[in-house]
C-alpha positions as CSV (number, residue, x, y, z in Angstrom):
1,X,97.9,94.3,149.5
2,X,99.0,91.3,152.0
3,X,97.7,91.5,155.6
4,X,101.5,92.1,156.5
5,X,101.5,95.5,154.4
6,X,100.0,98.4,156.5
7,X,96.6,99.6,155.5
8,X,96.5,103.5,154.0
9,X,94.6,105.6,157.0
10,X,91.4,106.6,156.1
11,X,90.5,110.0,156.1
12,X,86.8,111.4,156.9
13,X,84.3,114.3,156.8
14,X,82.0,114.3,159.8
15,X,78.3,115.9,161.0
16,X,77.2,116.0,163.8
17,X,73.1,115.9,164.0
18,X,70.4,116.2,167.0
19,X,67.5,114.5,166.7
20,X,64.9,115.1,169.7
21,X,67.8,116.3,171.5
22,X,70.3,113.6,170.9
23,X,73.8,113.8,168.6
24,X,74.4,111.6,166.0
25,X,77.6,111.8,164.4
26,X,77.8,111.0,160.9
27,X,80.7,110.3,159.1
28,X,81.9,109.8,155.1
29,X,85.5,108.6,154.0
30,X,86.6,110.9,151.9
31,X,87.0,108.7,149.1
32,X,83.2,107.4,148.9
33,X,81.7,107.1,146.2
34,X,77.8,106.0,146.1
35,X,75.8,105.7,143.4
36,X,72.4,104.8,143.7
37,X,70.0,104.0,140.9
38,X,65.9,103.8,140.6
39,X,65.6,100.7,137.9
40,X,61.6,101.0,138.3
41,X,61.2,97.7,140.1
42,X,64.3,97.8,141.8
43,X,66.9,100.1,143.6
44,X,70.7,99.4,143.1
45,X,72.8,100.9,145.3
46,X,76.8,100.9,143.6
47,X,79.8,101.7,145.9
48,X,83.3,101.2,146.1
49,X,84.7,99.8,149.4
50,X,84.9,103.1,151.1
51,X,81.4,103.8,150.5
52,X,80.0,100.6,151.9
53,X,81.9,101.7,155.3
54,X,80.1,104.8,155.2
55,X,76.9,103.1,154.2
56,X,77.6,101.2,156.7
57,X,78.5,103.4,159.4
58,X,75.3,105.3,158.8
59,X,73.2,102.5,159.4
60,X,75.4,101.8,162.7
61,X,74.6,105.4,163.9
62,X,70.8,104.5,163.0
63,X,70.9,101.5,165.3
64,X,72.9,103.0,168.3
65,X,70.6,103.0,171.9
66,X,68.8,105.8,172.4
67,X,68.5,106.5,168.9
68,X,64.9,108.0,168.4
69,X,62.3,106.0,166.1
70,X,61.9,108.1,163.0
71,X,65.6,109.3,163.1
72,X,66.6,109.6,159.5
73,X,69.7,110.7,157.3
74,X,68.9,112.2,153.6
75,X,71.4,111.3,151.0
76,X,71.5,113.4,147.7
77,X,73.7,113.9,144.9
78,X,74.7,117.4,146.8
79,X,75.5,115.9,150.2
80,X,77.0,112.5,150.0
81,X,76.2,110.6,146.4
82,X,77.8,110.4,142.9
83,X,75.7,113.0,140.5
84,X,72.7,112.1,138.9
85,X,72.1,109.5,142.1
86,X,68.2,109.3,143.3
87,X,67.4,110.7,146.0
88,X,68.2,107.9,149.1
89,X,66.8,108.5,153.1
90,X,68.1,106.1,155.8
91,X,65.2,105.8,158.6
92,X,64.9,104.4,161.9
93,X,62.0,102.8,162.5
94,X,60.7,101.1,165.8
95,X,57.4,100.0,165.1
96,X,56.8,96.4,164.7
């Protein structure tokens, strides 16, 4: 595809969740596919484009302002990764 030639829209699943009170919206593209992997000494994390936006998107929501310390998202095979993927939790984490 040339940067002339109009990009497919991308279509999402979203969830909304509080934490201490304040909404987080997450959101997936549809076609995301993650795959992550436990290699002992190492964790890969495989995905195609669309799942590096959400990965990415995640982590976004993580950072926003007034985003509590400790604010986490759980990602398992049964709610956003391939089958057979370990078990992957994103976390906020304010102390320094």
């Amino acid at each position: 595809m040339t940067a002339e030639q109009e990009q497919p829209p991308i279509s999402s699943s979203t969830m909304t969740v509080n934490s201490d009170g304040v909404p987080r919206v997450f959101s997936w593209d549809d076609s995301a596919r993650i795959n992550v992997r436990n290699l002992g000494a190492e964790v890969v994390i495989e995905a195609n484009a669309a799942g590096l936006r959400t990965l990415a998107r995640h982590l976004l929501t993580l950072a926003e302002d007034g985003t509590p310390d400790g604010s986490h998202l759980h990602l398992e095979d049964s709610s956003g990764l391939e089958d057979g993927s370990v078990s992957l939790i994103l976390e906020r984490d304010d102390d320094e």
